[in-house]
N, C-alpha and C positions, 0 to 999 in steps of 0.2 A: 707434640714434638717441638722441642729447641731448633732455632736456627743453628746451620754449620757454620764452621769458621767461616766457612768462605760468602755466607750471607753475611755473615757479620762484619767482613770485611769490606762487601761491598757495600752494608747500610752504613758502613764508617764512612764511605767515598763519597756517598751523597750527603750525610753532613757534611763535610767537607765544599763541598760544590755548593749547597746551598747556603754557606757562610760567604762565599766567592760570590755569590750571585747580588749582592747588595753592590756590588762595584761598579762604577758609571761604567766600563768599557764591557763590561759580561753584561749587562739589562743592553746596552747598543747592540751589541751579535742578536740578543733574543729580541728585540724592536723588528732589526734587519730580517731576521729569518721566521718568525712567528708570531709577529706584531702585536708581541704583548711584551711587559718587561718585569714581569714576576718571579725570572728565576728558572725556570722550569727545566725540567730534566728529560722531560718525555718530548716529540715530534710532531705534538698536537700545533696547529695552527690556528690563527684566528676564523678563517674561511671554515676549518673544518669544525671547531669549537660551536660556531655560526647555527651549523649544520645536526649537530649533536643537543643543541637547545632546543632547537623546533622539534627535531625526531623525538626527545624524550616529554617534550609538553610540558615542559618546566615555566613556571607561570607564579604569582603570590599563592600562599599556600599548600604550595609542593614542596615533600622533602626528601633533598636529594643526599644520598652518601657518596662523596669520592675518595675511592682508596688509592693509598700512596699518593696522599694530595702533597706531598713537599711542602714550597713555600704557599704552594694558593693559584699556582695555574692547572687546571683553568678553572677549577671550582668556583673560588674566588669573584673571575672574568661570570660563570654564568647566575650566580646570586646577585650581580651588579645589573646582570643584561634584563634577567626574567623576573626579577622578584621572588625568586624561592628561598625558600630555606635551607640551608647546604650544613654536612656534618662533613671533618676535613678527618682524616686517619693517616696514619703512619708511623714510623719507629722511628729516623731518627728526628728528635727533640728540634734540633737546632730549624728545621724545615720550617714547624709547626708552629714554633716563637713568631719565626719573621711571618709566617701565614697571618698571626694573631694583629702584626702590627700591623701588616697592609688591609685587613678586614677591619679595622678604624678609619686608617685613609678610604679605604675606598665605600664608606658608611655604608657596610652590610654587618657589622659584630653582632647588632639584634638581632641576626637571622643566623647566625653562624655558629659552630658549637667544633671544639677540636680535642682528639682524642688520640694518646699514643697507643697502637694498637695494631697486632700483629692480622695481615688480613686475612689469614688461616685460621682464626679464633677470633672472632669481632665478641666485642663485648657489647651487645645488643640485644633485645629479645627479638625474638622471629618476629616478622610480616613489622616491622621497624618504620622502612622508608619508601617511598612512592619510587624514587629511580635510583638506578645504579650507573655511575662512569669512574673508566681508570683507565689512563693512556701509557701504553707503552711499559703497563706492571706485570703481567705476567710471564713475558719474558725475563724480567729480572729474578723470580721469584722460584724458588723449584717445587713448592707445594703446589703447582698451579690449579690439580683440579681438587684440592681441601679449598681454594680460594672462592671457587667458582661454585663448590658445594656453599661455603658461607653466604655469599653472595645472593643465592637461589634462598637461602634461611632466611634471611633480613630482609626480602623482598615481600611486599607487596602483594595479594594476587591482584592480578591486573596491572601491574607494574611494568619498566621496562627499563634494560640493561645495557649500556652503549661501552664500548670497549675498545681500545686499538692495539694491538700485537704485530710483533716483527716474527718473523720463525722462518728456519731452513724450509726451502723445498724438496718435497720428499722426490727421491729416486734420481737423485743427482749421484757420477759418482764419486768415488772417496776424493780424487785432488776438488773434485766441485765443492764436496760438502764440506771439505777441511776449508778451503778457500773463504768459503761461505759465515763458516762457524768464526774465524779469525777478527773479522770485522761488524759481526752481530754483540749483540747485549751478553754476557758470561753464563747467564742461566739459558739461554736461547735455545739450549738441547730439551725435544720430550719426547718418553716414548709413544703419547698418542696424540693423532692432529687436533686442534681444535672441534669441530665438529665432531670429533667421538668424544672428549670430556663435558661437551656442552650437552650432548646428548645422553652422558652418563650419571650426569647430577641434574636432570629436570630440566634441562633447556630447549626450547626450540629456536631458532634461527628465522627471522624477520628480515632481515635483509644483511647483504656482504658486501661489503663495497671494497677493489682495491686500492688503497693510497702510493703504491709500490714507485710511480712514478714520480707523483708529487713529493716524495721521500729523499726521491735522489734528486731532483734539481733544489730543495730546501737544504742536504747534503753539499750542494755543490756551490749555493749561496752561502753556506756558512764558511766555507775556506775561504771564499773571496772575502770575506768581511770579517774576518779573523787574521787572514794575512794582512788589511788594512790597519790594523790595529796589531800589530804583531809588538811593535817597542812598550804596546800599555798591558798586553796580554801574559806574556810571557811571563812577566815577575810574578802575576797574578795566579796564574794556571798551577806554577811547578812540577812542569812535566817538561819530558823533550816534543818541542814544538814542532819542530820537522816530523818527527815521527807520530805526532798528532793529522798533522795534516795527512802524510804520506798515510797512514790508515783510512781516515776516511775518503781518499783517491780510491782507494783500493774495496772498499764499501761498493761506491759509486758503480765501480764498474760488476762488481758480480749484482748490483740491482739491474741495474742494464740488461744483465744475463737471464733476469730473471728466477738468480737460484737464491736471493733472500727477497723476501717479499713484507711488505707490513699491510695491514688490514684492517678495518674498521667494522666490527660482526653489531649490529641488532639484533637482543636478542630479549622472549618474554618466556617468563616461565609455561612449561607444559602443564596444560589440565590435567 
């Protein structure tokens, strides 16, 4: 199955974004808010990136895939930390370029292998790589449980899978869940929670951790440090800025509410 226009338009958006992200004042916002300055499109943090190296046991001689690796956060960040071996994937091009340049600067390229590649159809054989991470892709993506079926393919047995995902909370109602949906990722809708797709393609669940909070005060740091930089921002962005901000206010407060939430699942395949 072909992506829809509307995938396609948003893998455009993130070319887009990640051609933006080489810019000194777009690497200061992701410095300020996720202490790293690769560009990155997803909510992963350093602390949490930290957290996600130790849980998957990434070490020299491990190899890891991350999908929808953009420019290289934080695949990139955990082939520097642990010494493993990292495979970078995703569709738009322009991501995986500047991935390729900063995997020189930051002398991991011997370990590093990059691949355009849709992650409903990895071009890999089965039992592939030791771990699996992708932050904040499944929401964007609407195949999400062919994803999560591939994912479960190219793994490992013995393997382990780290992920973090935004999604509505179920049984909100309609002004909640609209409210909710407004300020989420555009693929954010499914019709089954996670825990029943991860359970429908071979997963078991090792641990859940919420990030839900940490979400919205990194939310509410990036307005401040985006409004600081609003005279270098703007020309850069080309969007309406106001209405940049005034959305992610609006984010903010239904996380507060608790009716969007983001999460970070451990998870290893089922015997």
């Amino acid at each position: 199955m072909g992506l829809t226009a509307a995938e396609l338009a948003k893998r455009d958006d993130f070319a887009a974004q990640y051609r933006r992200s080489t810019q000194a004042p777009i690497r200061q916002v992701d410095c300020a808010v996720c202490g790293c300055d690769y560009g990155g499109t997803s909510w992963a943090d350093r602390a949490e990136v930290d957290g996600i190296i130790r849980a998957l046991g990434l070490a020299p001689g491990v190899s890891l895939l991350e999908i929808g690796a953009g420019a290289g956060w934080p695949s990139l960040y955990m082939a520097r930390q642990s010494g493993c071996e990292v495979t970078l994937t995703d569709l738009p091009f322009d991501g995986l370029a500047i991935a390729a340049k900063r995997a020189v600067e930051d002398h991991v390229a011997d370990r590093c292998r990059l691949a355009v590649a849709d992650a409903a159809h990895l071009p890999f054989a089965d039992a592939s790589f030791d771990a699996i991470n992708h932050s904040d892709v499944l929401c964007c993506l609407v195949e999400k449980q062919a994803v999560l079926a591939e994912c479960r393919r190219v793994l490992r047995p013995g393997g382990l899978m780290a992920f973090s995902v935004i999604y509505i909370r179920e049984g909100l109602s309609k002004p909640d869940h609209a409210a909710a949906a407004e300020t989420a990722p555009e693929f954010v809708e499914s019709e089954r929670s996670y825990p029943e797709m991860l359970d429908a393609t071979g997963w078991e669940i090792v641990t859940r951790d919420d990030l839900t909070a940490r979400f919205s005060e990194n939310c509410l740091r990036k307005i401040g440090v985006e409004e600081s930089l609003r005279g270098d921002l703007e020309p850069l962005m080309g969007v309406d800025f106001d209405a940049r901000q005034a959305r992610m206010r609006r984010r903010i407060e239904v996380l507060n509410k608790g009716h969007l939430k983001r999460e970070l699942f451990l998870v290893r395949p089922r015997p």
